[in-house]
N, C-alpha and C positions, 0 to 999 in steps of 0.2 A: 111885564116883559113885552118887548114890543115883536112884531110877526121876523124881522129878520135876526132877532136875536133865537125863539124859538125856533126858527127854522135851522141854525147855527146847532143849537144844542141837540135839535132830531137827528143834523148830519151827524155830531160827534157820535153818539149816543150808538147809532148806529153803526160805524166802523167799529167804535168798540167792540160791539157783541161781533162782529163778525170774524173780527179778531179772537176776541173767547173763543167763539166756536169753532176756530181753525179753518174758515174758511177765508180766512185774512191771513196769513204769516204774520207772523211778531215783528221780524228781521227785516222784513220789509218795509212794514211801518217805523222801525227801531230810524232806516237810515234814509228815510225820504227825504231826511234835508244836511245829509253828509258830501262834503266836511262840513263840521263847526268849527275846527280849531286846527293845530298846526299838525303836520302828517311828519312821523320820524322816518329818514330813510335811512335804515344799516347798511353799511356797508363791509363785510367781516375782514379786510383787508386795512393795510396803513394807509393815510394820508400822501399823498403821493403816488399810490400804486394806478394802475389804468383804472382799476374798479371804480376808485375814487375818485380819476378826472373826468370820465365819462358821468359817473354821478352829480359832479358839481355842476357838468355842461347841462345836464337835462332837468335839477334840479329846479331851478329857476323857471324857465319856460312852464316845468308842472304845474309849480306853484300858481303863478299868472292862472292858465285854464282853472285850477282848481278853486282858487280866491284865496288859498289860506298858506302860509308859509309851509316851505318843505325841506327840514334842518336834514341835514346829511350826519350821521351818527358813525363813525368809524367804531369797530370793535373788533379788530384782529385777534390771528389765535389758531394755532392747529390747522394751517391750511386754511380756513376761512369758516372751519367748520364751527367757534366757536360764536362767531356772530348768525350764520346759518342756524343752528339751534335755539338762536335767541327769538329772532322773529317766531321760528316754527312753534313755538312753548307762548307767544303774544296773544291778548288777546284779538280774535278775529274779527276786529270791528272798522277796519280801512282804516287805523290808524298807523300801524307798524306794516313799513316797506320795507323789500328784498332786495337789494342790487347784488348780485355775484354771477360767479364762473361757476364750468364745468365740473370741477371737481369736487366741492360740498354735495353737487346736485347727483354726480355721476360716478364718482369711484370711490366714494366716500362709502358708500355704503356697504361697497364689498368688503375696503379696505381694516372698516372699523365697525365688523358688521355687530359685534354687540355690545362695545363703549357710545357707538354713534350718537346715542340719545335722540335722533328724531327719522322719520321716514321720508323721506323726500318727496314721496307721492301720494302721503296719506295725511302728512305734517303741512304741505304747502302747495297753494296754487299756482299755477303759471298766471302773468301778466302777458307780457311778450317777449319775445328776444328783442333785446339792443343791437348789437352789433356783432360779427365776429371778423376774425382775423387769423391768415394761419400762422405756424411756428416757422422759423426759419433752423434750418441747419448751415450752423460758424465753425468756422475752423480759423487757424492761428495764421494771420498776415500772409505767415513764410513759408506753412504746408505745403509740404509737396501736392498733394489733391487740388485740382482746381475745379471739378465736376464730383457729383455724385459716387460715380462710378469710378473714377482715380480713388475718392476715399476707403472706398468699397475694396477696391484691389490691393491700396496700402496697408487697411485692417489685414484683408488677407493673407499677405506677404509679411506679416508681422503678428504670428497669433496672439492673442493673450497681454499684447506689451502695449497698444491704445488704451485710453482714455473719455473719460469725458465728464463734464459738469453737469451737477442738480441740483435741486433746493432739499434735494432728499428723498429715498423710498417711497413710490407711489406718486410723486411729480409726475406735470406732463412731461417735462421733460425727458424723465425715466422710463417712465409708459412708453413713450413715443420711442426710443432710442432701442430698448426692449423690442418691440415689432420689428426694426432695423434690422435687430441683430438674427431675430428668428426668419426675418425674410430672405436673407440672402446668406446665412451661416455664418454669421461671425461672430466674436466673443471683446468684449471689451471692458473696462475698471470704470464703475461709477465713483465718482467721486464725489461726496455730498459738497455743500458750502448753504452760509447762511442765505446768501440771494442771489441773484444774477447781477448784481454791478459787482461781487466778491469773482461771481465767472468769469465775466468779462474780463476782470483785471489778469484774473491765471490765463485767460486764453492769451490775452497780448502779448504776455510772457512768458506764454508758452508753457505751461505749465499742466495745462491740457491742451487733448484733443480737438477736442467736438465739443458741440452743446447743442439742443433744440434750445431757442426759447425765442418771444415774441420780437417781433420789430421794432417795434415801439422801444425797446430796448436796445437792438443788436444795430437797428440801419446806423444809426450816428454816428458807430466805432467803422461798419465797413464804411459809411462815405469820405470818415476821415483815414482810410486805408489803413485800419491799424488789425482789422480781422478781415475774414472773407466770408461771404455767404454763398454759402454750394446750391442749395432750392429752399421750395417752401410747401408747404404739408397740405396744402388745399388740392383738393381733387383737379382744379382748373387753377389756369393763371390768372394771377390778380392786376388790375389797371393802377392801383395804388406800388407795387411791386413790379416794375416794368424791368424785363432782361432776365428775370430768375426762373430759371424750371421749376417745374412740379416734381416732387418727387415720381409719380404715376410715368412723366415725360424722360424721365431720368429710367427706369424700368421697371418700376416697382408697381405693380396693380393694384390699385384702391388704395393706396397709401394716403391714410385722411387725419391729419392732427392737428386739427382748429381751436383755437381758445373762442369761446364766445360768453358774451354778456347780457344778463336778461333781468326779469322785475317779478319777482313772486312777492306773496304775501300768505298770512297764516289760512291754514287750511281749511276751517269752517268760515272763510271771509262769504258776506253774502253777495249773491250773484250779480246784484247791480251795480254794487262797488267796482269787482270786476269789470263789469260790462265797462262804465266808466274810467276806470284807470286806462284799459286797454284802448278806447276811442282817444284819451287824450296823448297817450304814450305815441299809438302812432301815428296822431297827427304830427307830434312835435319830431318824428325821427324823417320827418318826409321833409321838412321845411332844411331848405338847402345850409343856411347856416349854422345848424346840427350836423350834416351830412360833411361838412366839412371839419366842426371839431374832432366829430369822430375819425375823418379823414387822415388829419392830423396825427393820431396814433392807429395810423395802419391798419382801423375798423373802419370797416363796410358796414352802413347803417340798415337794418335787416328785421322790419316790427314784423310779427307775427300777430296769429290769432293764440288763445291761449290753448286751445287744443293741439294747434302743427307745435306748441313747444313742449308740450305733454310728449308730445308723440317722439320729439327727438329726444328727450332726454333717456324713453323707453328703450329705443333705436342704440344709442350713444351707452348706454348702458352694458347692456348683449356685446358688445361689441371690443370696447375696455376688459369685462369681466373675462370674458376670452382668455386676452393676454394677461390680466392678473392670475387668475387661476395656474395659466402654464407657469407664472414664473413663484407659485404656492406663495403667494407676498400677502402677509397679513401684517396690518402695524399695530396692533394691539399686544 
């Protein structure tokens, strides 16, 4: 055996034991040279939905940094929560990626606190936040409401006989409309429907009131004048939304109902994996023509560190549970 091949086998020979005796990690050594192969990214939403198009945007880009393809996996279901439980139940080896929203992450667990089948903060790590973007409040073309506060007053002036569109009990939408109603004393008829292009359609026809729901959805019908947008649910105005108050500007204090989108993976993922995802995630959320796809559907492009999304989802949490508690909504 010649001196550089036994020098070769004293180095192995040695991380091994070192490894044995724990003073190496396993997990460490397991992923010193990950990826090997192609990385799935779920998405628990349909093809089509923002989840999905911001995934497609960012998928590629990853890819490249990463060297190995990055398949986007749709698996809708229950609010998103059946694709959410799928990565959380994956093995945690940086193969299986998270893309979702707020509500698998965030009201889900109140909502379906013992069907849920995974924990959100025990099941899965944060990456970073992608993007977010606030709700918008629509009303119908011909509403008499042209502000906040006209609607406010019409509810009013009309107990019990408004309206408004959801995707269903415990939606943001529902959430969000809920604090509405508790902030300022009004009472109004949810009305479920399967999605918001089915809202849309009754709001043109009038057929409801009101609705929250994202931009990405809602701008296209107000710019072709066929609904109106009264504000929007972010604490400050947005440069992507130019001309619409905040609800907070409208006079509602802390009024905050942001959709955002972020990158988790399973819970015992190792740290460097992390470390990794997170440096190339936001590098690629800073490069301008990212900042524009996301532009395009009304997201502000927003990387985090995977701690600040820890932190908000903590935050976003307390906060939801609140108003679900007040209105006893459990979907189970």
């Amino acid at each position: 055996m010649s001196l550089l091949a036994r020098s070769r086998r004293l180095i192995s020979l040695s991380l091994l034991g070192l490894a044995c005796s724990g003073l190496m990690p396993v997990a460490t050594l397991a992923q010193s040279s990950w990826p090997e192969r192609p990385i799935q990214m779920v998405v628990p939403f349909p093809a089509g939905s923002s989840p999905d198009a911001l995934a497609r945007a960012i998928s590629e880009p990853l890819a490249q940094a990463l060297g190995q393809p990055v398949i986007v996996d749709n698996r809708p279901g229950a609010g998103g929560n059946i694709g959410t439980r799928f990565v959380a139940h994956a093995k945690p080896d940086g193969y299986t990626l998270l893309l979702t929203i707020n509500g698998p992450m965030v009201t889900a667990p109140t909502l379906y606190k013992t069907t849920l089948g995974y924990d959100p903060i025990k099941d899965l790590r944060p990456i970073s936040m992608i993007g977010t973007s606030p709700n918008v409040l629509v009303v119908p073309a011909d509403s008499p409401a042209n502000t906040v506060q006209e609607f406010i007053e019409l509810a009013k002036s009309r107990p019990g006989e408004l309206n408004y569109g959801t995707v269903g009990p415990g939606s943001s939408a529902h959430l969000a409309m809920a604090m509405l109603e508790h902030a300022v004393d009004i009472k109004l008829e949810q009305i479920p429907y399967s999605g918001f292009p089915q809202i849309l359609t009754a709001i043109i026809a009038g057929d409801i009131d009101a609705t929250f729901m994202v931009p990405g959805i809602a701008m296209p019908q107000v710019q072709a004048g066929k609904v109106k947008a009264l504000a929007i649910t972010s604490l400050q105005g947005s440069e992507l939304l130019p001309g619409l108050e905040t609800m907070v500007e409208a006079g509602l204090d802390n009024f905050e109902a942001i959709s955002w989108d972020a990158f988790f993976v399973p819970g015992n993922t190792p740290d460097d994996v992390v470390a990794r995802l997170n440096k190339e995630v936001t590098a690629i959320l800073q490069r301008e023509e990212i900042k524009a796809k996301l532009n395009a559907f009304y997201f502000s492009s927003e990387p985090s560190t995977p701690q600040e999304m820890s932190d908000k989802i903590i935050s976003e949490k307390a906060r939801w549970d609140a108003v679900i508690e007040r209105l006893k909504l459990s979907l189970e």
